[in-house]
C-alpha positions in Angstrom: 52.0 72.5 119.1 51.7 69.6 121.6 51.3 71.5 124.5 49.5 74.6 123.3 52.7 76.5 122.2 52.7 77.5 118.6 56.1 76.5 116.8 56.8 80.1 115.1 56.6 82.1 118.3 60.0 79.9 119.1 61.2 80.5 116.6 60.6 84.6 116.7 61.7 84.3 120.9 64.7 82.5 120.2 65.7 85.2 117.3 64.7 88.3 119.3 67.1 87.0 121.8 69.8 86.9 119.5 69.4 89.7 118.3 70.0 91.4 121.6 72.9 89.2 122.4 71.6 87.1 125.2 72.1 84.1 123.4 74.3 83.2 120.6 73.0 80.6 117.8 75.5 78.5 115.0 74.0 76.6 112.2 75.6 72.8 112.6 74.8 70.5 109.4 71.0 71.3 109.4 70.0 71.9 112.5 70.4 75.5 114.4 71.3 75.1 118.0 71.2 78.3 120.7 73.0 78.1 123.8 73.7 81.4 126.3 77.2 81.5 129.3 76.4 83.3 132.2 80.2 84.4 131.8 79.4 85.7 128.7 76.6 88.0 129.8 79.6 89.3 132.3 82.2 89.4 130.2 80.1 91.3 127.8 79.4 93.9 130.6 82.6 94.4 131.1 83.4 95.4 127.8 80.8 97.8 127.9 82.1 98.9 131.2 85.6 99.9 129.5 84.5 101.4 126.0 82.1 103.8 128.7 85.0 104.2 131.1 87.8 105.2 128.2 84.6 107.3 126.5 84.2 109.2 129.8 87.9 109.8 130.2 87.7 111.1 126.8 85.1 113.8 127.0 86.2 114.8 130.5 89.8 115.4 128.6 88.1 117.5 126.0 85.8 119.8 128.5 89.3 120.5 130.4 90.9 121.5 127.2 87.9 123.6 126.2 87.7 125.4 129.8 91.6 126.3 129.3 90.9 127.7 125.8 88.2 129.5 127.4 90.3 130.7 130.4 92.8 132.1 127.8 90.7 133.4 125.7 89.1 135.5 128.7 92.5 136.4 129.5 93.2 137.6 126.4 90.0 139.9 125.7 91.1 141.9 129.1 94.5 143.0 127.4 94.8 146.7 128.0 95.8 147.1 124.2 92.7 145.4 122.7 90.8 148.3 121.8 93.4 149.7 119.8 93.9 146.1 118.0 90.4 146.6 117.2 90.7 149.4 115.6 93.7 148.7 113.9 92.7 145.5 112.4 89.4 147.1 111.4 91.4 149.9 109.4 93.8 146.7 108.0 90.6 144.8 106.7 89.2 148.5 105.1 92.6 148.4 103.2 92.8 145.5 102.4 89.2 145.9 100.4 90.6 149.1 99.0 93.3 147.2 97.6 91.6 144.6 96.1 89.5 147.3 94.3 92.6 148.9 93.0 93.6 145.4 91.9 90.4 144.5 90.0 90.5 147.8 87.9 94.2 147.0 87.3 93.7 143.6 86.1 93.3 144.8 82.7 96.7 145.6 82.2 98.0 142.3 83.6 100.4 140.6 81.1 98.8 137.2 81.5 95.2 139.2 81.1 96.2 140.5 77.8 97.5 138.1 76.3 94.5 135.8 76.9 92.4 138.4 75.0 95.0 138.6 71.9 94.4 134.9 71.8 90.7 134.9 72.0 91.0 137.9 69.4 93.2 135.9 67.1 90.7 132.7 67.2 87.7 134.7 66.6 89.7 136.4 63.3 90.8 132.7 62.2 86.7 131.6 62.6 85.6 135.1 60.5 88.0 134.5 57.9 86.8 131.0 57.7 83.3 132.2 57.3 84.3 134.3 55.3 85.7 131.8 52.7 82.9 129.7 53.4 80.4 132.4 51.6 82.8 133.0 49.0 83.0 129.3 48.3 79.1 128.9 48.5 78.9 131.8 46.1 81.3 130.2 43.6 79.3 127.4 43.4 76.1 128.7 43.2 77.6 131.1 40.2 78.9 128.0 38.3 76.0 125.7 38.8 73.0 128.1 38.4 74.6 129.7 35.7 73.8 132.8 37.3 76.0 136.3 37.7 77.1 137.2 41.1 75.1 139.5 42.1 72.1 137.3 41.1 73.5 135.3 43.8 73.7 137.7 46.3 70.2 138.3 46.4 69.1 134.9 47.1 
């Protein structure tokens, strides 16, 4: 603040221009020193120069690949048998949905199908009986600790 300058905006010049890499900056014991290479500015360039060259090579590689796929594809529609491939893979998709009508109503007889519902029929038995036996037992014990007949319980 000597000459006018105010100490912070040095500090925010000096960090703007790090962060776009036009100088570089290392922390030494406690002081922070900044120092900038012209030959870094060009090696830097030609870095940048290389990752755009090899990115150009790459999408000019794709867009020839594309416009063969396209060429062949083109090529491809104009087959004199096309219309009939149409039509034959439009009556192949219609029976194909058929069929997997006609195997959705079948699935009911499928061995793995009913044997899942015996199981499921077999556990819902098992958890009725053990209701079942659960009532009686709550009866019991209503019966012998109310002193009351069974059909008194029954009603309650």
């Amino acid at each position: 603040s000597i000459q006018g300058v105010v100490q912070q905006s040095i500090k925010d010049v000096n960090q703007s221009l790090v962060d776009d890499n036009l100088i570089c900056s290392d922390k030494i014991g406690s002081g922070v020193f900044f120092w900038s290479f012209p030959s870094k500015a060009y090696q830097d360039l030609l870095q940048t120069e290389e990752r755009l060259k090899a990115t150009l090579s790459a999408s000019k590689e794709s867009i020839e690949k594309t416009e063969r796929e396209i060429t062949e594809l083109a090529e491809n529609r104009q087959r004199p048998d096309r219309g009939r491939l149409l039509e034959q893979l439009t009556r192949l998709q219609e029976e194909e949905k058929l069929l997997d009508r006609e195997l959705e109503s079948l699935k009911s007889f499928d061995p793995e199908h009913i044997e899942k519902v015996l199981k499921e029929a077999k556990r819902c038995k098992v958890s009725a009986d053990r209701w079942t036996d659960n009532v009686w037992l709550i009866r019991a014990y209503m019966t012998r600790k109310l002193g009351r007949s069974s059909k008194e319980v029954i009603r309650l």
